[in-house]
Structures are given as C-alpha cells and as structure tokens.
mmCIF file of the N, C-alpha and C atoms, coordinates in Angstrom:
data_MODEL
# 
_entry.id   MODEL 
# 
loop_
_atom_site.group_PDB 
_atom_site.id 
_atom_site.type_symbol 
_atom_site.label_atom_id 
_atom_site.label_alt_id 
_atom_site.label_comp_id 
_atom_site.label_asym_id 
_atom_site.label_entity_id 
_atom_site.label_seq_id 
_atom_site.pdbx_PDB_ins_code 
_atom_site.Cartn_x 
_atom_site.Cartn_y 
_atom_site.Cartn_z 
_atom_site.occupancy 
_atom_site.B_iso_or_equiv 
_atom_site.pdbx_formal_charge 
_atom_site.auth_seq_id 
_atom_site.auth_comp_id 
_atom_site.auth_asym_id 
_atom_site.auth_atom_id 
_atom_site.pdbx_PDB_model_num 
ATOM 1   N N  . UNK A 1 1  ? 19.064 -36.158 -61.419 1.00 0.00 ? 1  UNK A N  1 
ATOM 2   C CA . UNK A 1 1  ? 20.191 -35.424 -60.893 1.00 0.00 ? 1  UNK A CA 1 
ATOM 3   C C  . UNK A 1 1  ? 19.652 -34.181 -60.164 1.00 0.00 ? 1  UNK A C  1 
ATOM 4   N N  . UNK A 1 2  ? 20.336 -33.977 -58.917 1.00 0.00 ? 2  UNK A N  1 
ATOM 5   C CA . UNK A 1 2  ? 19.313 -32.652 -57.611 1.00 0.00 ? 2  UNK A CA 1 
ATOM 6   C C  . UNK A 1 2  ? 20.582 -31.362 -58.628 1.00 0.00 ? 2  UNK A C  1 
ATOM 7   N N  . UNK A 1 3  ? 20.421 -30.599 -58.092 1.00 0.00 ? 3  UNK A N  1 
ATOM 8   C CA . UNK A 1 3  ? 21.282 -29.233 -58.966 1.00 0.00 ? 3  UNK A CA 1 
ATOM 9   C C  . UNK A 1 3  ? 20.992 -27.969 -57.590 1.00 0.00 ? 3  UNK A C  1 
ATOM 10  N N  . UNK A 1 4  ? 21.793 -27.252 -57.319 1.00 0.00 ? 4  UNK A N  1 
ATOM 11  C CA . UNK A 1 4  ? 21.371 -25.969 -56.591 1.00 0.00 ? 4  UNK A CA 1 
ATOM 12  C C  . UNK A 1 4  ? 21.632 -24.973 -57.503 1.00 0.00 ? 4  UNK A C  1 
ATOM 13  N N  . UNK A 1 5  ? 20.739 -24.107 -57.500 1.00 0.00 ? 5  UNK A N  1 
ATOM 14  C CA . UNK A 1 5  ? 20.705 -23.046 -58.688 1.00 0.00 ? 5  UNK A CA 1 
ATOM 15  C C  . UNK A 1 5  ? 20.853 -21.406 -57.464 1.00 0.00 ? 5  UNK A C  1 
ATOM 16  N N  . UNK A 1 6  ? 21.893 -20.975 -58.554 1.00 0.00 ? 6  UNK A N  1 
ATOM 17  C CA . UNK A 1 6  ? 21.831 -19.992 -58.004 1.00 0.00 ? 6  UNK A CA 1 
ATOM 18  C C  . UNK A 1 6  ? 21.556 -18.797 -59.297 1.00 0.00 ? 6  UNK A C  1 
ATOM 19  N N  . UNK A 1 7  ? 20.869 -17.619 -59.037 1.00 0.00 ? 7  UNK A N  1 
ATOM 20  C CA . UNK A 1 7  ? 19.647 -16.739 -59.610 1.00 0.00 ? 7  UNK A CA 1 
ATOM 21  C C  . UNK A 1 7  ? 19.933 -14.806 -59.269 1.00 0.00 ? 7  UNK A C  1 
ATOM 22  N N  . UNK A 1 8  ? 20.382 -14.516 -60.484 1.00 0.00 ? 8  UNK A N  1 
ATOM 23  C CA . UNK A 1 8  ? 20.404 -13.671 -60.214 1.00 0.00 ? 8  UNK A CA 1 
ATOM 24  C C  . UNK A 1 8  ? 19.886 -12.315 -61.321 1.00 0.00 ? 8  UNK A C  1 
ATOM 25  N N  . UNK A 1 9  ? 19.422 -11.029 -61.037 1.00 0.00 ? 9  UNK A N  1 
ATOM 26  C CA . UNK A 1 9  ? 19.345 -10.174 -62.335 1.00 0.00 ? 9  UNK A CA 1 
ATOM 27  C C  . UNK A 1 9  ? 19.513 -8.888  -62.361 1.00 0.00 ? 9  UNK A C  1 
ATOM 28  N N  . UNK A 1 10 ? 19.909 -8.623  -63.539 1.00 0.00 ? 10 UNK A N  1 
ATOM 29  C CA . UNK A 1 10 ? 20.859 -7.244  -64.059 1.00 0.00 ? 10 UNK A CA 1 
ATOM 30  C C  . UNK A 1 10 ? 19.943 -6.361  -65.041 1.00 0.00 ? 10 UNK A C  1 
ATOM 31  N N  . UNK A 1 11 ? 19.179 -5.646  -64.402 1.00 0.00 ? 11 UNK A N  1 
ATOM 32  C CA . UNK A 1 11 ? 18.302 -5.227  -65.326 1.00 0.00 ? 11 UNK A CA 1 
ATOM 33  C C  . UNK A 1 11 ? 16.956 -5.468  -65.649 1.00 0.00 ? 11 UNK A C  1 
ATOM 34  N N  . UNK A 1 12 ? 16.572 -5.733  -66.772 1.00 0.00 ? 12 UNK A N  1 
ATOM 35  C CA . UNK A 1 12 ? 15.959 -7.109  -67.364 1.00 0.00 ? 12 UNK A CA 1 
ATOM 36  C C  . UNK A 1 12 ? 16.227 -8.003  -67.680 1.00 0.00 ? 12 UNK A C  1 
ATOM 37  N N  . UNK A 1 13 ? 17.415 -8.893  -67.582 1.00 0.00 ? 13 UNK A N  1 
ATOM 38  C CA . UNK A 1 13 ? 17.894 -9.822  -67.749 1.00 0.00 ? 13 UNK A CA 1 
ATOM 39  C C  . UNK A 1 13 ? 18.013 -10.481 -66.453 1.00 0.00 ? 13 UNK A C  1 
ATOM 40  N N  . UNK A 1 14 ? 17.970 -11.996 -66.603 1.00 0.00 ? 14 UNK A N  1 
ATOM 41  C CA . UNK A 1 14 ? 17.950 -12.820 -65.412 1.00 0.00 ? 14 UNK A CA 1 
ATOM 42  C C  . UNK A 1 14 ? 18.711 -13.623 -65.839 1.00 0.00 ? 14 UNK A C  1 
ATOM 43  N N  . UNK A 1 15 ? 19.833 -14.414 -64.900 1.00 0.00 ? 15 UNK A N  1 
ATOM 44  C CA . UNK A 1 15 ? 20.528 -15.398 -64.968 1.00 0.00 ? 15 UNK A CA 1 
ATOM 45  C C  . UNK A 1 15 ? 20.464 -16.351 -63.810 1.00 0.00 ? 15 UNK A C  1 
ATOM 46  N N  . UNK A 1 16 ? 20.722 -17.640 -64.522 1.00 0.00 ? 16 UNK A N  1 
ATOM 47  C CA . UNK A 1 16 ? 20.635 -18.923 -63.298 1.00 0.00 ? 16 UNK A CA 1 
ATOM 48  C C  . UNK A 1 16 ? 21.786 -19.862 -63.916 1.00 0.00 ? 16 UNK A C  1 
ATOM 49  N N  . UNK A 1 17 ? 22.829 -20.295 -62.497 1.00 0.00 ? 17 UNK A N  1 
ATOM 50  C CA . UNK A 1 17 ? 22.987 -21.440 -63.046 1.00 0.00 ? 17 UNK A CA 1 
ATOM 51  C C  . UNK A 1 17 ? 23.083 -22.889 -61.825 1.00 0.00 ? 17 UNK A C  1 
ATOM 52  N N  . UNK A 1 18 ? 22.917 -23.635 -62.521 1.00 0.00 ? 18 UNK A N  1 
ATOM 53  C CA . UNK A 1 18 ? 22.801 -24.877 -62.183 1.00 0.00 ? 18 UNK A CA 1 
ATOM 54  C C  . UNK A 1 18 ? 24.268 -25.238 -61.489 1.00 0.00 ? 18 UNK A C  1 
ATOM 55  N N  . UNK A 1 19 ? 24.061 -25.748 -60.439 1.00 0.00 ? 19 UNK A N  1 
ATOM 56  C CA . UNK A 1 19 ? 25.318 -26.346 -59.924 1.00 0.00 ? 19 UNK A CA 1 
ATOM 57  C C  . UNK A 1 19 ? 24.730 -27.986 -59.277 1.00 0.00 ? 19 UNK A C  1 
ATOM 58  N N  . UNK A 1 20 ? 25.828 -28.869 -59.917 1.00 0.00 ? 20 UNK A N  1 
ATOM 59  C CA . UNK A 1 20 ? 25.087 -30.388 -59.804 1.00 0.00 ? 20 UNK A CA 1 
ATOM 60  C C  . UNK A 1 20 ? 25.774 -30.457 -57.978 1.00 0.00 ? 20 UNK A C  1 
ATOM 61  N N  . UNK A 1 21 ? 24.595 -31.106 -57.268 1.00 0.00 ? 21 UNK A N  1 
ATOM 62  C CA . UNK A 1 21 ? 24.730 -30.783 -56.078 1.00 0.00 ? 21 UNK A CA 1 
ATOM 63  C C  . UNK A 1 21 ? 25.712 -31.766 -55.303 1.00 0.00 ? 21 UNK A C  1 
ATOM 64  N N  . UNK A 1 22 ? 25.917 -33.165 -56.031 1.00 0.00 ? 22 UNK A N  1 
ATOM 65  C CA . UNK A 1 22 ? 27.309 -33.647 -55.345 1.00 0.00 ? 22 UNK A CA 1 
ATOM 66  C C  . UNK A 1 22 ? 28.306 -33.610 -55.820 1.00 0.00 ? 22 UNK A C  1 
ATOM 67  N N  . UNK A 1 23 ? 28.740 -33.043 -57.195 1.00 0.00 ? 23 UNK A N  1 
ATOM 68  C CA . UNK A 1 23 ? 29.995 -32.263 -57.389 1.00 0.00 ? 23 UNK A CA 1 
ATOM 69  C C  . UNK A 1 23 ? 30.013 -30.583 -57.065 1.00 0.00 ? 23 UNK A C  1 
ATOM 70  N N  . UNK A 1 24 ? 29.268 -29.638 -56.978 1.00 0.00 ? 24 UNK A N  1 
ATOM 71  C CA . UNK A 1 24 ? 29.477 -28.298 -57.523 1.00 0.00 ? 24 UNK A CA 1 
ATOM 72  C C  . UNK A 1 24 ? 29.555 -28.015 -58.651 1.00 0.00 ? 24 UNK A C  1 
ATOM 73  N N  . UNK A 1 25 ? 29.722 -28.133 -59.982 1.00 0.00 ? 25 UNK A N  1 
ATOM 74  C CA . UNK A 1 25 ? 29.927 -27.978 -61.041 1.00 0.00 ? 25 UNK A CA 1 
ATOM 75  C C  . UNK A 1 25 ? 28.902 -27.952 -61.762 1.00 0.00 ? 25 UNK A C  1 
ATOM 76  N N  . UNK A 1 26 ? 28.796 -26.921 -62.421 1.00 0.00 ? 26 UNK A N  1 
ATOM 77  C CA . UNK A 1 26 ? 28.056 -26.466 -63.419 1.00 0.00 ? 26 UNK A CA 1 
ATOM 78  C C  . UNK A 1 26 ? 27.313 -27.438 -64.123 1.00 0.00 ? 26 UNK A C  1 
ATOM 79  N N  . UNK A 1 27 ? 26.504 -27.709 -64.691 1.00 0.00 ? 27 UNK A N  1 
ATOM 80  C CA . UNK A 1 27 ? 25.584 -28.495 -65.387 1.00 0.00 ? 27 UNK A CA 1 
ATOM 81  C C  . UNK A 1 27 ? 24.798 -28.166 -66.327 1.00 0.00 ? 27 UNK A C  1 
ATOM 82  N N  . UNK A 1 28 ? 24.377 -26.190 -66.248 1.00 0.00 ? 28 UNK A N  1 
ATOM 83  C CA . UNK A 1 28 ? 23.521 -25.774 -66.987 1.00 0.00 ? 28 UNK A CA 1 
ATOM 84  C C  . UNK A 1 28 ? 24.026 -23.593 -66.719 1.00 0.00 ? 28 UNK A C  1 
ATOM 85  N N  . UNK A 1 29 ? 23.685 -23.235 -67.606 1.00 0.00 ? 29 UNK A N  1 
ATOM 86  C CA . UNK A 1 29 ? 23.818 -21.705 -67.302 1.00 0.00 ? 29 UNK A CA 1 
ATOM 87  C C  . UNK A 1 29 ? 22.160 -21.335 -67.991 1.00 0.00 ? 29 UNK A C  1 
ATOM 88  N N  . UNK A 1 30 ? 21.402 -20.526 -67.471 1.00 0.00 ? 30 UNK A N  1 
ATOM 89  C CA . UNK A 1 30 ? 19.981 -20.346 -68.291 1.00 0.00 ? 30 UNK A CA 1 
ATOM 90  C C  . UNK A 1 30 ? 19.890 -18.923 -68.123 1.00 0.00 ? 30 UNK A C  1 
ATOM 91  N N  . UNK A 1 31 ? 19.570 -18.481 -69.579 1.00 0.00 ? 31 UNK A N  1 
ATOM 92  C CA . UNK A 1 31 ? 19.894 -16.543 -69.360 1.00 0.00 ? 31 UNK A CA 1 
ATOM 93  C C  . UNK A 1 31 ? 18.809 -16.329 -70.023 1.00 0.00 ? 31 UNK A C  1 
ATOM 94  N N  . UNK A 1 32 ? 17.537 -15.669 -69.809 1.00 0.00 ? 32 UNK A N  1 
ATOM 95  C CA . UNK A 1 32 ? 16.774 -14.926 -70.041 1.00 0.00 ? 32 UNK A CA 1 
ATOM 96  C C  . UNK A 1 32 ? 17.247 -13.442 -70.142 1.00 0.00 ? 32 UNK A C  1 
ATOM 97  N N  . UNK A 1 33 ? 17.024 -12.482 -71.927 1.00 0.00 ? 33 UNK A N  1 
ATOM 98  C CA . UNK A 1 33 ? 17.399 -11.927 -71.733 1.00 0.00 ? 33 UNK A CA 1 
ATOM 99  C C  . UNK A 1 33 ? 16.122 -10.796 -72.771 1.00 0.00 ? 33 UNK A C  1 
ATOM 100 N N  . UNK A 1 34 ? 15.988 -9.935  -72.212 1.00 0.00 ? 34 UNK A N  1 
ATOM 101 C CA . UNK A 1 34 ? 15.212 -8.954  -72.619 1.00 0.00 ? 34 UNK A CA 1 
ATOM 102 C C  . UNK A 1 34 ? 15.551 -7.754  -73.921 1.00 0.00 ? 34 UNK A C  1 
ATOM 103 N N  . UNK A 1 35 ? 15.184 -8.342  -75.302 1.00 0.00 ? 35 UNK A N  1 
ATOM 104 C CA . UNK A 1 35 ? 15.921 -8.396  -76.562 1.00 0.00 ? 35 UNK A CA 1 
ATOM 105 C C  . UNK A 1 35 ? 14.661 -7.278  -76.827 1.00 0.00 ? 35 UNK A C  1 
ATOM 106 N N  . UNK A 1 36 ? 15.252 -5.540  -77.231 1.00 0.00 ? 36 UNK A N  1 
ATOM 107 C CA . UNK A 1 36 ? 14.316 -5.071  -77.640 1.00 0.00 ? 36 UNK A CA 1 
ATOM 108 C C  . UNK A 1 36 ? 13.693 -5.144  -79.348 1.00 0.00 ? 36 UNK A C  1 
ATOM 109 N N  . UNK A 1 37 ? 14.414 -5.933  -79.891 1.00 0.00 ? 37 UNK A N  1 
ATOM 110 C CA . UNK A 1 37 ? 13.647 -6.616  -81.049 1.00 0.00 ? 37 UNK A CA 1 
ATOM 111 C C  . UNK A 1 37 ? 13.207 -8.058  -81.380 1.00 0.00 ? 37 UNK A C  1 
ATOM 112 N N  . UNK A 1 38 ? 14.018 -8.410  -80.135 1.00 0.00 ? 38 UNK A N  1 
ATOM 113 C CA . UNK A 1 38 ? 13.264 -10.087 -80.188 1.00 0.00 ? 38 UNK A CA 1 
ATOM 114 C C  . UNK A 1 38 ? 12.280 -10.783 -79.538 1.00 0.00 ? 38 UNK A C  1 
ATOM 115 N N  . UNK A 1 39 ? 12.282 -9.732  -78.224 1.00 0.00 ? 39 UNK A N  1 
ATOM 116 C CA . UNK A 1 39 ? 11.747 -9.707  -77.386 1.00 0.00 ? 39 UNK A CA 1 
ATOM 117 C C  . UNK A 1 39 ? 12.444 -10.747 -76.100 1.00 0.00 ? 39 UNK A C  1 
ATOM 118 N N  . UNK A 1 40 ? 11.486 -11.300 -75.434 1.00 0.00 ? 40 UNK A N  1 
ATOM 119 C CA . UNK A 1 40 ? 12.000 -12.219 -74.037 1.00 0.00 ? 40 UNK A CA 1 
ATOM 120 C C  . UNK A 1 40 ? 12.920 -13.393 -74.778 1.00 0.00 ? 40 UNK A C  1 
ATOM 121 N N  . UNK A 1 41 ? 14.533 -13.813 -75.102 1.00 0.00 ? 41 UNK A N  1 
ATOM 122 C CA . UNK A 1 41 ? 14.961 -14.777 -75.384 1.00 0.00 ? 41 UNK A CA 1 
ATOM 123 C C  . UNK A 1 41 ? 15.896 -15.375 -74.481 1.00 0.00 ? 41 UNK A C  1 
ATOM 124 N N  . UNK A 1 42 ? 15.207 -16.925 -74.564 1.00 0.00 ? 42 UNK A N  1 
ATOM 125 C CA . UNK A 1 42 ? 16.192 -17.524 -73.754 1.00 0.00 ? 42 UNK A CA 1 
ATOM 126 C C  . UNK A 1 42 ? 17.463 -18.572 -74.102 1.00 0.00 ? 42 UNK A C  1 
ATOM 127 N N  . UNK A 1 43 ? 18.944 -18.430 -73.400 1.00 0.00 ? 43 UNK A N  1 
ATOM 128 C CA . UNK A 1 43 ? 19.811 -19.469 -73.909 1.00 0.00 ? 43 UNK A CA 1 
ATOM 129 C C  . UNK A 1 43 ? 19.976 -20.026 -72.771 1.00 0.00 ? 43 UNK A C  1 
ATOM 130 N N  . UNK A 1 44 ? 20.338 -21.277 -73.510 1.00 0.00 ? 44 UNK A N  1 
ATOM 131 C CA . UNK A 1 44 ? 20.747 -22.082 -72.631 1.00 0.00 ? 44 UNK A CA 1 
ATOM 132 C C  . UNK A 1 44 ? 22.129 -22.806 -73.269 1.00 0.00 ? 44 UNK A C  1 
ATOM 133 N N  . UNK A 1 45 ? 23.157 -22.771 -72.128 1.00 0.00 ? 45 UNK A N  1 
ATOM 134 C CA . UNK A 1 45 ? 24.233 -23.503 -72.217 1.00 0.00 ? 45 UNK A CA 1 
ATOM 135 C C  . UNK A 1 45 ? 24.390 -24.551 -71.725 1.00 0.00 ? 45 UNK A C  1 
ATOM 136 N N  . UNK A 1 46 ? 24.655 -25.624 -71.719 1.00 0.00 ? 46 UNK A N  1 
ATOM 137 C CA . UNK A 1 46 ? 24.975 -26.985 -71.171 1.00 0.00 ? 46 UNK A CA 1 
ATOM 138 C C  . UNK A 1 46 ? 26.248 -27.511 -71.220 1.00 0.00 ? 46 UNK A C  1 
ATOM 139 N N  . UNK A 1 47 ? 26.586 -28.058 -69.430 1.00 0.00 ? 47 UNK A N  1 
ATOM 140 C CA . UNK A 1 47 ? 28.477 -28.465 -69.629 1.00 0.00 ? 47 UNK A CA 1 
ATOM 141 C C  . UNK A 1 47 ? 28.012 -29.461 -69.241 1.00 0.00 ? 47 UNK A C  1 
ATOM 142 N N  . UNK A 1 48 ? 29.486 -30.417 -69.922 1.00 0.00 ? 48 UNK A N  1 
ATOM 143 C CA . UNK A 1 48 ? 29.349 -31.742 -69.543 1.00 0.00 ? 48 UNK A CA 1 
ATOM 144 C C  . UNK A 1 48 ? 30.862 -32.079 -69.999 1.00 0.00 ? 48 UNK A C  1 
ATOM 145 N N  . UNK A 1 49 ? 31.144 -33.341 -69.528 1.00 0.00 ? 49 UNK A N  1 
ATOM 146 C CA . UNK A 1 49 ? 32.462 -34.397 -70.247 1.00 0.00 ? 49 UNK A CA 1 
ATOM 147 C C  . UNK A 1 49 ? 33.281 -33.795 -68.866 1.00 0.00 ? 49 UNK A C  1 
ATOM 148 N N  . UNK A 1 50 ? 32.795 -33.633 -67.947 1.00 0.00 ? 50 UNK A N  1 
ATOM 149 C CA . UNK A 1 50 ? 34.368 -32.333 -66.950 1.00 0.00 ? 50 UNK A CA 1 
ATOM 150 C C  . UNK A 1 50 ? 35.118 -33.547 -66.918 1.00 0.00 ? 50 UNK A C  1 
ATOM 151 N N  . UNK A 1 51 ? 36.370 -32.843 -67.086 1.00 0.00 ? 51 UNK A N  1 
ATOM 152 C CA . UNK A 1 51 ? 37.608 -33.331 -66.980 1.00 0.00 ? 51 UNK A CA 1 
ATOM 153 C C  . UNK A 1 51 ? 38.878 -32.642 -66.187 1.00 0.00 ? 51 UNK A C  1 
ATOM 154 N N  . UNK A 1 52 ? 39.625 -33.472 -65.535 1.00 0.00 ? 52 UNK A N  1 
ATOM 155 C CA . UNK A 1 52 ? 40.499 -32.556 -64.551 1.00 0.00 ? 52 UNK A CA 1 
ATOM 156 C C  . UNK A 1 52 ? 41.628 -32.409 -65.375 1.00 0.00 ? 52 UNK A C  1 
ATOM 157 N N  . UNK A 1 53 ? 41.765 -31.026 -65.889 1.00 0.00 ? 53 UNK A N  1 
ATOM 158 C CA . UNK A 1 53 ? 43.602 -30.520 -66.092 1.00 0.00 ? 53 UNK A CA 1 
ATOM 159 C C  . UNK A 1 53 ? 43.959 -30.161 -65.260 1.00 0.00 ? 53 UNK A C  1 
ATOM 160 N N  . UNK A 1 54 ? 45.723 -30.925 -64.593 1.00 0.00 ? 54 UNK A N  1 
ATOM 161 C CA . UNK A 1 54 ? 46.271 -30.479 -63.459 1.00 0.00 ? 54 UNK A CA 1 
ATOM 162 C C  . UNK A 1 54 ? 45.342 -30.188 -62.548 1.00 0.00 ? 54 UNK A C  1 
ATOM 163 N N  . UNK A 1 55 ? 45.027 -29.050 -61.622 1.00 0.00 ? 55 UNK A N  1 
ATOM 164 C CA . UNK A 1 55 ? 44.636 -28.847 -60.883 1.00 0.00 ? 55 UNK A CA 1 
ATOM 165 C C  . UNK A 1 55 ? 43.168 -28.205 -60.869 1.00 0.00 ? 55 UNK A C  1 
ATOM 166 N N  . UNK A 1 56 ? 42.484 -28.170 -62.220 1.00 0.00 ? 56 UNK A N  1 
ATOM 167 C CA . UNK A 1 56 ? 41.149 -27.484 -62.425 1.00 0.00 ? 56 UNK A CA 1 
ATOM 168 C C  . UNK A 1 56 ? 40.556 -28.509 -63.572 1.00 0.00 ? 56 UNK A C  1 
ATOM 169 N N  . UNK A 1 57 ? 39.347 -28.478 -62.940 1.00 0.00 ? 57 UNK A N  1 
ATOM 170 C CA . UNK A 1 57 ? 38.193 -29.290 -63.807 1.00 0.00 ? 57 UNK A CA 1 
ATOM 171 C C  . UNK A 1 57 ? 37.697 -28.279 -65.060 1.00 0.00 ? 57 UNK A C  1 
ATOM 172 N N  . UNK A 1 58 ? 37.751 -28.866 -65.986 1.00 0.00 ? 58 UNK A N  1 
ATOM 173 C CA . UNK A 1 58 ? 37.231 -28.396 -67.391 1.00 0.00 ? 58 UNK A CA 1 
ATOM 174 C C  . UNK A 1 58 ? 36.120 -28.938 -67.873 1.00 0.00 ? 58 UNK A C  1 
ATOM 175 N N  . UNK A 1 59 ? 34.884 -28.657 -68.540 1.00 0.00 ? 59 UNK A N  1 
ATOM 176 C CA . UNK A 1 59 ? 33.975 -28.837 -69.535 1.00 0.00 ? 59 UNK A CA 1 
ATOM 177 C C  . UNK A 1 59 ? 34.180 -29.310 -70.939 1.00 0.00 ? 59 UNK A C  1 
ATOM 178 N N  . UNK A 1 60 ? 34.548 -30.643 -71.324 1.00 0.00 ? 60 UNK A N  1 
ATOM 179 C CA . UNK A 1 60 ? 34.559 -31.087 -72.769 1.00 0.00 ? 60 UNK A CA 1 
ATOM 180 C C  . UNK A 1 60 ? 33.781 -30.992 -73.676 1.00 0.00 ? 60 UNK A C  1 
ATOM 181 N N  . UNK A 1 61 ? 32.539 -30.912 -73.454 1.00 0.00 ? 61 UNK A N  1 
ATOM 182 C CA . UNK A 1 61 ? 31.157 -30.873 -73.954 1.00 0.00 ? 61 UNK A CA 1 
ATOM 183 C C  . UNK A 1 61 ? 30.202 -29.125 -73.407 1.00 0.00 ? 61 UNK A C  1 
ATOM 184 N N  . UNK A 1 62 ? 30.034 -28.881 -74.596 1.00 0.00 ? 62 UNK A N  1 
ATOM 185 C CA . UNK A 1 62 ? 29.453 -27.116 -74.213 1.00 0.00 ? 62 UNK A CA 1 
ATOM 186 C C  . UNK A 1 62 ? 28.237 -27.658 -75.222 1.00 0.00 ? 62 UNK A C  1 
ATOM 187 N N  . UNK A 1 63 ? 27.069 -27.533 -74.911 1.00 0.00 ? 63 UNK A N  1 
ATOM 188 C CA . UNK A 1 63 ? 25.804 -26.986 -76.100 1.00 0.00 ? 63 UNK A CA 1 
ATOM 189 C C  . UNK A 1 63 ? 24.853 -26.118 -75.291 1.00 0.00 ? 63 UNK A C  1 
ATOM 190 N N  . UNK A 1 64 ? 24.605 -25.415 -76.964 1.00 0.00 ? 64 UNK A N  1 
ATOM 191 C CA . UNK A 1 64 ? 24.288 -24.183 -76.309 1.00 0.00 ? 64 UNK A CA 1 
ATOM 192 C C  . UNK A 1 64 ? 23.105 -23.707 -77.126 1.00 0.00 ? 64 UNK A C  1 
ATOM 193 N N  . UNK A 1 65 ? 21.918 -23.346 -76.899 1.00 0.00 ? 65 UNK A N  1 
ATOM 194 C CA . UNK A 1 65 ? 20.640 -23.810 -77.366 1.00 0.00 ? 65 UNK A CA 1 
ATOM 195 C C  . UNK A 1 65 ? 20.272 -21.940 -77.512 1.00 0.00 ? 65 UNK A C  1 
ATOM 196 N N  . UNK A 1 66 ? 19.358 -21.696 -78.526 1.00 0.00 ? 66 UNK A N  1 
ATOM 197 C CA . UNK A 1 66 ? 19.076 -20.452 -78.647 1.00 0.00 ? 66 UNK A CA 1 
ATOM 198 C C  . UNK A 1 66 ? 17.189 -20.647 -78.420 1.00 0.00 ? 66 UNK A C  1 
ATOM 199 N N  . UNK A 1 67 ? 16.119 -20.265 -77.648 1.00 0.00 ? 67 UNK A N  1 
ATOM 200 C CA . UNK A 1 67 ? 14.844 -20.373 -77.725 1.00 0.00 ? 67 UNK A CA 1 
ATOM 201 C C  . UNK A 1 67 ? 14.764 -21.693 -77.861 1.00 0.00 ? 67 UNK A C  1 
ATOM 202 N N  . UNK A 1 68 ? 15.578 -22.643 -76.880 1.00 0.00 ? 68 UNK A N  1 
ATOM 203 C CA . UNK A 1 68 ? 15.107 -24.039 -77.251 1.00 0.00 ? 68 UNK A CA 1 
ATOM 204 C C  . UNK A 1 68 ? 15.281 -24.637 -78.642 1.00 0.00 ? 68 UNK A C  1 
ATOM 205 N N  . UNK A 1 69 ? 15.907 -24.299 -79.309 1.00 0.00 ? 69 UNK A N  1 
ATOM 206 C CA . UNK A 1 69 ? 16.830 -25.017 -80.464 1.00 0.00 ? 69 UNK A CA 1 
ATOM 207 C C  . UNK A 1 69 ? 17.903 -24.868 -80.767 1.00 0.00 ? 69 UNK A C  1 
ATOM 208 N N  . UNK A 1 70 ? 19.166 -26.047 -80.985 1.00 0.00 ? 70 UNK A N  1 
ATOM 209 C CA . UNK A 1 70 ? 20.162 -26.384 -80.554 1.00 0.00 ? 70 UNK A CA 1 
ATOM 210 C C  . UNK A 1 70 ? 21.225 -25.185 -81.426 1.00 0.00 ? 70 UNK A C  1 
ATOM 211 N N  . UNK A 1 71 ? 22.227 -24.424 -81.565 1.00 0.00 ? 71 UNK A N  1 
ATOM 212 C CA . UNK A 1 71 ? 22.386 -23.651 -82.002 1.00 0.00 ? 71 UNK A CA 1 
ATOM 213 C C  . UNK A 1 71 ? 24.085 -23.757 -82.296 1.00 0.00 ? 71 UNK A C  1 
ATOM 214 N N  . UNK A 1 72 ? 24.745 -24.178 -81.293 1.00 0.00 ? 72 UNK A N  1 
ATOM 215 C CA . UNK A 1 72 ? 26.246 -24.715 -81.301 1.00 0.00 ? 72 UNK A CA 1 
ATOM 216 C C  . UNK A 1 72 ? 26.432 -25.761 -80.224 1.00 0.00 ? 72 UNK A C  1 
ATOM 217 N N  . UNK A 1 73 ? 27.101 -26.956 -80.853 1.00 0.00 ? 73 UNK A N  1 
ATOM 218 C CA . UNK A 1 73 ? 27.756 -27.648 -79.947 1.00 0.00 ? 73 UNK A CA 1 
ATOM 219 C C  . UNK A 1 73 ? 29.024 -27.831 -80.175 1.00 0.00 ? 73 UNK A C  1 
# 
C-alpha cells in the first residue's frame, strides 16, 4: 500500500501522518515525542475498518502502540 505522509514539528516533538494514497485517509498517525523522563517515545496509532456515516467516513478499528508494543485496541 503507497501512503503520502505528511510531517510536521512542534518543538521537540515530531508528527507524521500517513494518508493511503488512493483513498486520502488516514492509515497511520506516528508521534515522536520528547519525554523528559522517558526520553525519545514513540506512538503509533493505526485506523482501519473506515466506514461511511451519512456523509463522513469513520475509523472502526483504532490500535494504538506505545514504543512498539501494542497498548490499546
């Protein structure tokens, strides 16, 4: 699957997210964030299941990963 990512940062923190490139829609959010006791941590969110209510597409499926281990789905 191709994705266009768009990248941006606030600080020390950096954010990206994934947009799947023949829908637009989100696929991934990835936040690097500069934790002064945890140090560099990264999450990651993942959408999936989209579904159209009325007139807007929704995300059925959210997981959401803390340092690369799975944390809530």
């Amino acid at each position: 699957m191709k994705n266009r990512v768009l990248s941006y940062r606030d600080g020390d923190d950096e954010f990206r997210l994934y947009l799947d490139a023949k829908t637009s829609l989100p696929t991934q959010a990835d936040i690097l964030d500069s934790d002064p006791l945890e140090g560099d941590t990264s999450y990651l969110l993942r959408y999936g299941d989209w579904r159209k209510l009325g007139a807007v597409m929704m995300p059925f499926s959210l997981k959401y990963q803390i340092k690369g281990r799975p944390c809530q789905e």
